[in-house]
C-alpha positions in Angstrom: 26.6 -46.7 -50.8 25.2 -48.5 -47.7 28.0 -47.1 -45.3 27.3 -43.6 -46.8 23.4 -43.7 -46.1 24.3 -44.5 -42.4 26.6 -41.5 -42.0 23.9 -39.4 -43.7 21.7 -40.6 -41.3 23.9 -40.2 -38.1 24.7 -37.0 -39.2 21.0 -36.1 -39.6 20.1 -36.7 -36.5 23.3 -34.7 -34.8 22.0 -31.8 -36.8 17.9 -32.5 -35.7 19.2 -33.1 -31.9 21.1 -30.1 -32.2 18.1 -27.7 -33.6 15.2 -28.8 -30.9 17.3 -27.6 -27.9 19.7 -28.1 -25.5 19.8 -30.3 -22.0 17.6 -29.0 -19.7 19.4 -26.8 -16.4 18.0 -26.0 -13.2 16.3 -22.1 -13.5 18.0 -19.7 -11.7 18.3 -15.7 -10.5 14.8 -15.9 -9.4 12.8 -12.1 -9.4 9.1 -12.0 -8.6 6.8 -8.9 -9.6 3.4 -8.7 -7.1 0.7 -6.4 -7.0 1.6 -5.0 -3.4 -1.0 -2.7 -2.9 -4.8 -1.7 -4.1 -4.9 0.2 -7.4 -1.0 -0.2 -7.7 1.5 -1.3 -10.6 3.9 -4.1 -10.5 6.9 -3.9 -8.1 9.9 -6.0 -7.2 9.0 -8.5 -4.2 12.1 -9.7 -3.1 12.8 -12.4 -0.3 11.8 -12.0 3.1 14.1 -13.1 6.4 12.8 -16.4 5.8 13.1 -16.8 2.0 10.0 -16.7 1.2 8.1 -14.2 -1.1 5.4 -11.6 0.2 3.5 -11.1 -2.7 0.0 -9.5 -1.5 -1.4 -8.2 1.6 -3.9 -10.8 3.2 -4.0 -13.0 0.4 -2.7 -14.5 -2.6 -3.3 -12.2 -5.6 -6.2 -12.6 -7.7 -4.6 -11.0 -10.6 -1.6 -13.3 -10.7 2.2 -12.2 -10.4 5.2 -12.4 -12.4 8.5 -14.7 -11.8 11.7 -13.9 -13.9 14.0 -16.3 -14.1 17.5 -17.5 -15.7 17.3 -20.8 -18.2 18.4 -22.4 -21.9 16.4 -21.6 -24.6 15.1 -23.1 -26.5 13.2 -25.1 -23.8 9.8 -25.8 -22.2 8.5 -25.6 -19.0 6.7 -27.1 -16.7 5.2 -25.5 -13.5 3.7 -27.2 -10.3 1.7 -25.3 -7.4 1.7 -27.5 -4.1 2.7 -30.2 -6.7 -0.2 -29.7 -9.0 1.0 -29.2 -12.9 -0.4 -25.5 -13.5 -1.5 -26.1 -17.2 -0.2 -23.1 -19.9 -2.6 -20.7 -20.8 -2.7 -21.4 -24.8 -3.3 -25.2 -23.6 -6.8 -24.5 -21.6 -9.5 -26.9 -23.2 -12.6 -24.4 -24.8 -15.1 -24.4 -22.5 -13.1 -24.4 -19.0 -12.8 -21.2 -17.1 -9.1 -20.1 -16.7 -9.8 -18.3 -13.8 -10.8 -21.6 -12.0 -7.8 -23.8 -13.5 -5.4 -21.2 -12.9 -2.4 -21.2 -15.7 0.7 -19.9 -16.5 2.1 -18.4 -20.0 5.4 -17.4 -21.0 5.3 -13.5 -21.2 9.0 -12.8 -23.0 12.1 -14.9 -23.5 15.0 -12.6 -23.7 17.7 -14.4 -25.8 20.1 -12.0 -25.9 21.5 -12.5 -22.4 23.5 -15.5 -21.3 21.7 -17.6 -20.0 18.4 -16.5 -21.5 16.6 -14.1 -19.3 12.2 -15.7 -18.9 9.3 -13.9 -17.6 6.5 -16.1 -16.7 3.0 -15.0 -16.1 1.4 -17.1 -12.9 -2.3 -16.8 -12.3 -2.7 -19.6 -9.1 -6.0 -21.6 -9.5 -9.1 -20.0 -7.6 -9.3 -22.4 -4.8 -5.9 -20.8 -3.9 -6.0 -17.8 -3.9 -8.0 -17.2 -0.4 -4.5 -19.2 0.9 -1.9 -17.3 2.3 0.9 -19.6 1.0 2.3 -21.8 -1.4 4.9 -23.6 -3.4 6.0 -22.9 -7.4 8.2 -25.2 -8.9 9.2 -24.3 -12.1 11.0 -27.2 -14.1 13.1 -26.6 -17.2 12.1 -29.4 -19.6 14.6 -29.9 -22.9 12.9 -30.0 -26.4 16.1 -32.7 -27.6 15.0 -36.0 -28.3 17.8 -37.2 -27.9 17.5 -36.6 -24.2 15.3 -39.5 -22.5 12.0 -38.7 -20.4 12.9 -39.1 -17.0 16.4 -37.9 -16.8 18.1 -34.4 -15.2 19.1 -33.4 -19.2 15.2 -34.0 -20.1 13.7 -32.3 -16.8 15.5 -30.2 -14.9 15.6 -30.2 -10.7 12.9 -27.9 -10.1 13.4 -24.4 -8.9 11.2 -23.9 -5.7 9.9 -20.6 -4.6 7.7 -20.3 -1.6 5.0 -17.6 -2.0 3.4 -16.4 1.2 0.7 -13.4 1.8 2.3 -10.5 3.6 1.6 -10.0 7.0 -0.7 -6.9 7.3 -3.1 -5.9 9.8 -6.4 -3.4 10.1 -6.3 0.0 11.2 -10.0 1.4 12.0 -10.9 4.9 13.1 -14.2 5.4 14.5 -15.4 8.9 15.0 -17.3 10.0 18.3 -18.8 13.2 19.7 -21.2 15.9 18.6 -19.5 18.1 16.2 -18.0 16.7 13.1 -14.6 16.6 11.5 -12.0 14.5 9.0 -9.1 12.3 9.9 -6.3 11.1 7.6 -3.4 9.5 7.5 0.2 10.2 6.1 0.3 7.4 4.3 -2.1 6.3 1.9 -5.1 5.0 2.8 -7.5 6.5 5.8 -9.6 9.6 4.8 -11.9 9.3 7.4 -15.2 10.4 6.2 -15.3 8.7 3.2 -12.6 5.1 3.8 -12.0 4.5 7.7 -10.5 1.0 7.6 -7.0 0.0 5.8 -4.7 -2.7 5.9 -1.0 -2.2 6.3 2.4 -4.1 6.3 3.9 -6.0 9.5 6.0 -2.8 11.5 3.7 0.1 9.2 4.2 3.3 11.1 0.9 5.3 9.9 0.0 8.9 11.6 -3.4 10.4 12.1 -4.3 14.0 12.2 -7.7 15.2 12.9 -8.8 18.3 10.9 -12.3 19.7 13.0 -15.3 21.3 11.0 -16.3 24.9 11.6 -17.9 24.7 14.5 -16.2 22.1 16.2 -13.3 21.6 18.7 -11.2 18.9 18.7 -11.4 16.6 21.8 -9.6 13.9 22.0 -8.3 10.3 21.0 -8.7 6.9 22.3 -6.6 3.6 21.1 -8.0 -0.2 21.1 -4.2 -1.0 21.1 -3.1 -4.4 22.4 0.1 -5.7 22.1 2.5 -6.1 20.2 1.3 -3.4 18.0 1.8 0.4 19.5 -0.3 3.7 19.9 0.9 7.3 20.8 -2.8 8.6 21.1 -2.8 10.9 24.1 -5.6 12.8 25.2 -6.5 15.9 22.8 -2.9 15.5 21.4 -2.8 16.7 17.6 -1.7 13.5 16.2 -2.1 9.6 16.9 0.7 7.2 15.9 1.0 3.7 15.2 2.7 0.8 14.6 1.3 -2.4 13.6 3.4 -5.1 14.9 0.8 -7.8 15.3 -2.8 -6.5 16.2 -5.6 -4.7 14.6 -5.8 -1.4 16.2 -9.3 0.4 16.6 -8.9 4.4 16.9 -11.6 6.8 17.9 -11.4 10.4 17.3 -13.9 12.5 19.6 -15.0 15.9 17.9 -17.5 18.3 19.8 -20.0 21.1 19.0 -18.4 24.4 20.3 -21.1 25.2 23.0 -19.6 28.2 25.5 -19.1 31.6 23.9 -15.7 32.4 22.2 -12.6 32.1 24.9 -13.0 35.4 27.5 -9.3 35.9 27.7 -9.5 39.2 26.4 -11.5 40.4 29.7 -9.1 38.2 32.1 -8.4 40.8 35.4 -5.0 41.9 35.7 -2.5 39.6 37.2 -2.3 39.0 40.6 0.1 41.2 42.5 3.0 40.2 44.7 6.1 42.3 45.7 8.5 39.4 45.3 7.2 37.8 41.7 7.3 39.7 38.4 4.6 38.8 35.9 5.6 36.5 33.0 2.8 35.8 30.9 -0.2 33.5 30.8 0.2 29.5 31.5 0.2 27.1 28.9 -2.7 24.7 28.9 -1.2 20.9 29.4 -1.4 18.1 32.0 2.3 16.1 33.0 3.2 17.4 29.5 3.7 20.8 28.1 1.3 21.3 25.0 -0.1 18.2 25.8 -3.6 19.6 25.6 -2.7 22.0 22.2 -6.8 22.3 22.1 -8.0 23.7 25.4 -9.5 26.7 26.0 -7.5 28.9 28.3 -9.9 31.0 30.1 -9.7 33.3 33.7 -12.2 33.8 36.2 -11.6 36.5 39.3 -9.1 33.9 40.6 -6.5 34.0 37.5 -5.9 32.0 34.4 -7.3 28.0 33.9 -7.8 26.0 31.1 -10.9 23.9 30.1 -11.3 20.7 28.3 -13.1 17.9 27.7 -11.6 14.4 28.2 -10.2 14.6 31.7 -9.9 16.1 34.3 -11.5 18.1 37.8 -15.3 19.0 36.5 -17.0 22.2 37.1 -17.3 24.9 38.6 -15.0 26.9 36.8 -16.2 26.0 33.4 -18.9 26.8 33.1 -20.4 23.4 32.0 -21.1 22.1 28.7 -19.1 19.0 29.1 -15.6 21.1 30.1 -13.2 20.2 32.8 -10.8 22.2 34.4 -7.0 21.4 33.9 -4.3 23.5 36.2 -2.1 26.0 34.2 1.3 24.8 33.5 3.8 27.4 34.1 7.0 25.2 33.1 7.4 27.0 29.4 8.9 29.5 31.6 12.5 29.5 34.3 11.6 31.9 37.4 14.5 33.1 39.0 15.5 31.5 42.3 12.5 28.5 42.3 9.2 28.4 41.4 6.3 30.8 42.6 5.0 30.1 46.2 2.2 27.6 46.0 -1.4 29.2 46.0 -3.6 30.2 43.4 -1.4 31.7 40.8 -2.6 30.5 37.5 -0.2 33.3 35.7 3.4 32.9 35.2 5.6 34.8 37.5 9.8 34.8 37.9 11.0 36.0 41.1 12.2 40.0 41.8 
C-alpha cells in the first residue's frame, strides 16, 4: 500500500508539472507596430541599418507600441525597460497612475501556430517617453514548478530590442510680400495658411507649390538650407524641393500685389526689321535657364520685347517701377539658321534668311 501511495504521488506531480507549462525559451521573430505619423494607424516598423527600431518621429510614443513575438505557451513574462521591470497592466496598485508607471499587457496569444505567436502592448513609463531611445527585454518565464527560480528553463535569456526615435527634422515656410497666396506640399503635411511647420523622416523629399490669390503674382522663393540637407528653390521657379538629410530647413515664399496695368503685349510695335533675319516669335522670359522665370511679365517698349520681375535683376527704367526689374529675353527656345542674331537690341527671336 505504501509503495503504491508513492507512485500515486510521483505520478501526480508528472501530471501537475506537466499542466502549469513548459521550460521557458528565448522569444523570438521579433515585429514591432509604432504609431509613425500624427493622426495615423499602426504600421510595421521594421529594423533600421543599425538594428534598432524607429518607432516615432522626435520621440518615443506616448500612446505605446506593439511588439509581436514567437514563445511557449503557456508562460509568463517578464519585461524590463533600461533594466527596469515594466509592471503588467492588470497588476497596477489602485491609486497609481498608469500613465506615470508605464506597463505592459498581453494583447492576444495565438496558440495555433508553432511556436505560439504573442502580441504585447508596451506603454514606456512617462519619464521616458521625452527620450529618444531605449532598451526592452522581454524574458520568457515558465509557469512549471518543477523548474527552479534562477535557471535558463525558469527564465529565459532575454530578447533585447533597441527602440530609438526616428530621425526627422522641421520644414518651415514663411510667407513674405504684399499680396497673399497658399503653399502646400505633396506630401502630407504643409498647407501654408493654415499649418506651416512639419516634421519629416531622415532623406524626406517634400515639394512645395505656391498657388497666388487673385490679385497677386507670384515672386519668388528663398531657402535657409544648410547642409547636409538640400533645396532646389530658384528664383520665381514654380516649385521648391527638399530633402532633409540633417537640418531644419526655413523656406520663404514672396507673393506681391499686382501694381502695373495688365501686361501691354498686345500693343508691342512690330518687330524690328533686318534683310538677313526672319522673325521667329517673341523671347521667352528666363535668366541662365529657359523658363526659369515661368512668372514674369513679358512686356515691349519702342526698343522690342523685355521681361519684368521682381527678385533680381537690372532695375528700372524699362519697368516702369513698382518693384519690377528687367531681365533680358532669352531667345534659346529657338535654332536660327547659321548662328545666332548679330548682337544689338533684338529682344525678338529671329533665324537667319
Amino acid at each position: 500500500m505504501r509503495k503504491l501511495r508513492v507512485m500515486l504521488l510521483v505520478s501526480a506531480v508528472a501530471v501537475l508539472a506537466g499542466c502549469a507549462g513548459p521550460a521557458a525559451r528565448m522569444p523570438t521573430n521579433p515585429d514591432v507596430l509604432a504609431v509613425l505619423s500624427r493622426g495615423g494607424g499602426f504600421v510595421n516598423v521594421g529594423r533600421n541599418s543599425s538594428g534598432a527600431f524607429e518607432i516615432l518621429p522626435g520621440a518615443l510614443p506616448s500612446g505605446g507600441y506593439q511588439v509581436y513575438f514567437d514563445a511557449p505557451y503557456p508562460t509568463s513574462l517578464r519585461i524590463t525597460i533600461d533594466g527596469d521591470n515594466l509592471p503588467r497592466f492588470q497588476d497596477i496598485p489602485a491609486g497609481a497612475d498608469p500613465a506615470v508607471t508605464g506597463w505592459f499587457r498581453v494583447a492576444d496569444t495565438n496558440v495555433r501556430l508553432t511556436p505560439p505567436k504573442w502580441k504585447v502592448a508596451i506603454r514606456p513609463p512617462a519619464a521616458r517617453l521625452g527620450a529618444s531611445r531605449h532598451q526592452l527585454r522581454i524574458f520568457d518565464v515558465s509557469d512549471n514548478p518543477a523548474h527552479r527560480v534562477g535557471t535558463p528553463d525558469h527564465e529565459s535569456a532575454p530578447l533585447i530590442l533597441d527602440m530609438v526615435a526616428a530621425r526627422v527634422y522641421g520644414l518651415t515656410v514663411l510667407r513674405a510680400g504684399s499680396g497673399n497666396g497658399v503653399i502646400r506640399s505633396d506630401v502630407a503635411g504643409i498647407d501654408c495658411g493654415a499649418d506651416c511647420q512639419e516634421d519629416y523622416g531622415q532623406s524626406r523629399t517634400v515639394t512645395l507649390t505656391p498657388s497666388p490669390d487673385a490679385n497677386t503674382r507670384w515672386v519668388g522663393w528663398t531657402a535657409d538650407c544648410a547642409a547636409p540637407s538640400v533645396c532646389a528653390c530658384q528664383g520665381g521657379g514654380s516649385t521648391c524641393t527638399v530633402t532633409l538629410n540633417g537640418t531644419a530647413v526655413a523656406v520663404t515664399a514672396t507673393f506681391a500685389k499686382r501694381s502695373l496695368p495688365a501686361d501691354p503685349i498686345q500693343s508691342c510695335p512690330p518687330p524690328r526689321s533686318e534683310p538677313s533675319l526672319s522673325f521667329v516669335g517673341q523671347p521667352s522670359c528666363a535668366t541662365g535657364v529657359i523658363d526659369q522665370h515661368p512668372t514674369a511679365s513679358l512686356a515691349c517698349d519702342a526698343n522690342g520685347y523685355f521681361c519684368c520681375e521682381s527678385v533680381t535683376g537690372a532695375n528700372e527704367p524699362r519697368c516702369g517701377g513698382g518693384d519690377r526689374r528687367q531681365f533680358p529675353a532669352d531667345c534659346r527656345a529657338y535654332s536660327p539658321r547659321g548662328g545666332p542674331p548679330p548682337a544689338g537690341v533684338f529682344d525678338g527671336c529671329y533665324s537667319r534668311n
